[in-house]
C-alpha positions as CSV (number, residue, x, y, z in Angstrom):
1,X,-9.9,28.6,-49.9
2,X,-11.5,25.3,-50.2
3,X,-12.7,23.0,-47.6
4,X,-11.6,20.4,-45.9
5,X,-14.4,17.0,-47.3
6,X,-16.3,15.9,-44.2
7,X,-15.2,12.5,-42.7
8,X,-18.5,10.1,-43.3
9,X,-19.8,7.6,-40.7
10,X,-18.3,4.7,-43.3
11,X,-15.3,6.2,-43.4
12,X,-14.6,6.2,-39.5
13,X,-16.3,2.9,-38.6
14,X,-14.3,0.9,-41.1
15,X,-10.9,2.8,-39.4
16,X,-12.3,1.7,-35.7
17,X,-12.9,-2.2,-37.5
18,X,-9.2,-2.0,-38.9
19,X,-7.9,-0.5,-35.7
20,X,-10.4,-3.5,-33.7
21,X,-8.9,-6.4,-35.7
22,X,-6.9,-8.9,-34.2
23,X,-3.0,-9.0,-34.9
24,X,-1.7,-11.7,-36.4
25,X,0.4,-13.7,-34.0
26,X,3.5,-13.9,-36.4
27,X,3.9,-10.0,-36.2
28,X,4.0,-10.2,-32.2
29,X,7.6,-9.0,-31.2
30,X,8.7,-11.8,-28.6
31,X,9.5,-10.8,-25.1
32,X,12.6,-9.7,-24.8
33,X,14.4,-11.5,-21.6
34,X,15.8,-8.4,-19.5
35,X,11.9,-7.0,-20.2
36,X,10.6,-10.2,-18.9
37,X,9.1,-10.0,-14.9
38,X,12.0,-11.6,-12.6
39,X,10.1,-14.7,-11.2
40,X,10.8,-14.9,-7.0
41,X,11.7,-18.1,-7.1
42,X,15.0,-19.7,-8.8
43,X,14.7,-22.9,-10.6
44,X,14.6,-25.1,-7.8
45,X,11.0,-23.6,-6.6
46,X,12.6,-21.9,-3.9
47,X,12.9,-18.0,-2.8
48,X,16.4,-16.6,-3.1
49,X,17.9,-15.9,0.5
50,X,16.6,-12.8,2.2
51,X,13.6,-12.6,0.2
52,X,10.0,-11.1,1.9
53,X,11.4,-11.7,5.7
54,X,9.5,-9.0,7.3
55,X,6.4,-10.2,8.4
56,X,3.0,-9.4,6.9
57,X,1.7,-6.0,8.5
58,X,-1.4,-6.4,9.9
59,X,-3.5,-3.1,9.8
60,X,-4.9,-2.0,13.4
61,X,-8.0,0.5,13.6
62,X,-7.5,4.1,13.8
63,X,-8.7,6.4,16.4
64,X,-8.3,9.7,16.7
65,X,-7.4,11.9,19.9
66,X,-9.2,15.4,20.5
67,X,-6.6,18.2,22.3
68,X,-5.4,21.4,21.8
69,X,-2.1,22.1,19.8
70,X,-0.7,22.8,22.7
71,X,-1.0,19.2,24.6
72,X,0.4,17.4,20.9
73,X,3.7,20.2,21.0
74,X,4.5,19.2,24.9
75,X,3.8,15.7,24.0
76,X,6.1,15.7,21.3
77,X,8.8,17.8,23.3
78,X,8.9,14.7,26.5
79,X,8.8,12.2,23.7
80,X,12.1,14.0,22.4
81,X,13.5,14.3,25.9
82,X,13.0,10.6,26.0
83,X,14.0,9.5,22.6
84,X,11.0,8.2,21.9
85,X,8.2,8.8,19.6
86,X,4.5,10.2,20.7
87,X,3.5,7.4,19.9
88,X,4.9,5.1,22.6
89,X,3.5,8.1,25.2
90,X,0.5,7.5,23.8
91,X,0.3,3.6,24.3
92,X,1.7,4.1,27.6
93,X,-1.2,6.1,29.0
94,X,-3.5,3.4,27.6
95,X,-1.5,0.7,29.3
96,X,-2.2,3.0,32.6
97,X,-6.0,3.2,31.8
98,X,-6.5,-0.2,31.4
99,X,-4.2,-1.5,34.2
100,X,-6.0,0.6,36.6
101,X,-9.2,-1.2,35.9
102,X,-7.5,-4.7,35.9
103,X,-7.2,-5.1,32.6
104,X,-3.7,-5.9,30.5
105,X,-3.8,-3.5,27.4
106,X,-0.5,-5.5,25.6
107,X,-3.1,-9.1,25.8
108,X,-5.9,-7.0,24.3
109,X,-3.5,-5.4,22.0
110,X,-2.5,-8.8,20.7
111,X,-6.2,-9.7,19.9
112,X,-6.8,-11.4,23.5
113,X,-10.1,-11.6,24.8
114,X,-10.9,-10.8,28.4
């Protein structure tokens, strides 16, 4: 059982060169069109109908609310009741903080200063 010669330094540095050279441009495949990126424009410049109309989302900070289990479950249960999600409980309890101390939460909301 004989074996295998050991691979010299040479040997694998003039592979990596080989494998580093640069291809000549005549053996570049050209793009195929279906595998070409659709542009979102036509050829007129302009974007085909119904094309990015929802609005850019702006990203609002998070905050986190501390309660037990059982406050998120009833929450979630009169949110149900009401077809709506926690969520909307949640921003209407901050409208209620705010308009008790004079202050319009859907103004600040929006980015309005006091």
């Amino acid at each position: 059982m004989s074996k295998k010669p050991r691979r010299k330094l040479g040997d694998v540095a003039s592979g990596i060169r080989e494998m580093a050279a640069p291809t000549p441009v005549s053996a570049v495949e050209p793009i195929h069109e279906a595998t070409r990126p659709r542009e979102n424009v036509d050829a007129s410049g302009v974007r085909p109908r119904g094309f990015n109309l929802r609005k850019e989302r702006v990203e609002k900070p998070h905050q986190s609310v501390y309660a037990h289990p059982v406050v998120f479950r009833e929450l979630r249960k009169i949110a149900a009741a009401e077809g709506v999600k926690p969520q909307e409980l949640y921003r209407e309890g901050l409208r209620e903080v705010f308009r008790r101390r004079g202050m319009d939460f859907d103004a600040l909301d929006r980015g309005e200063e006091i």
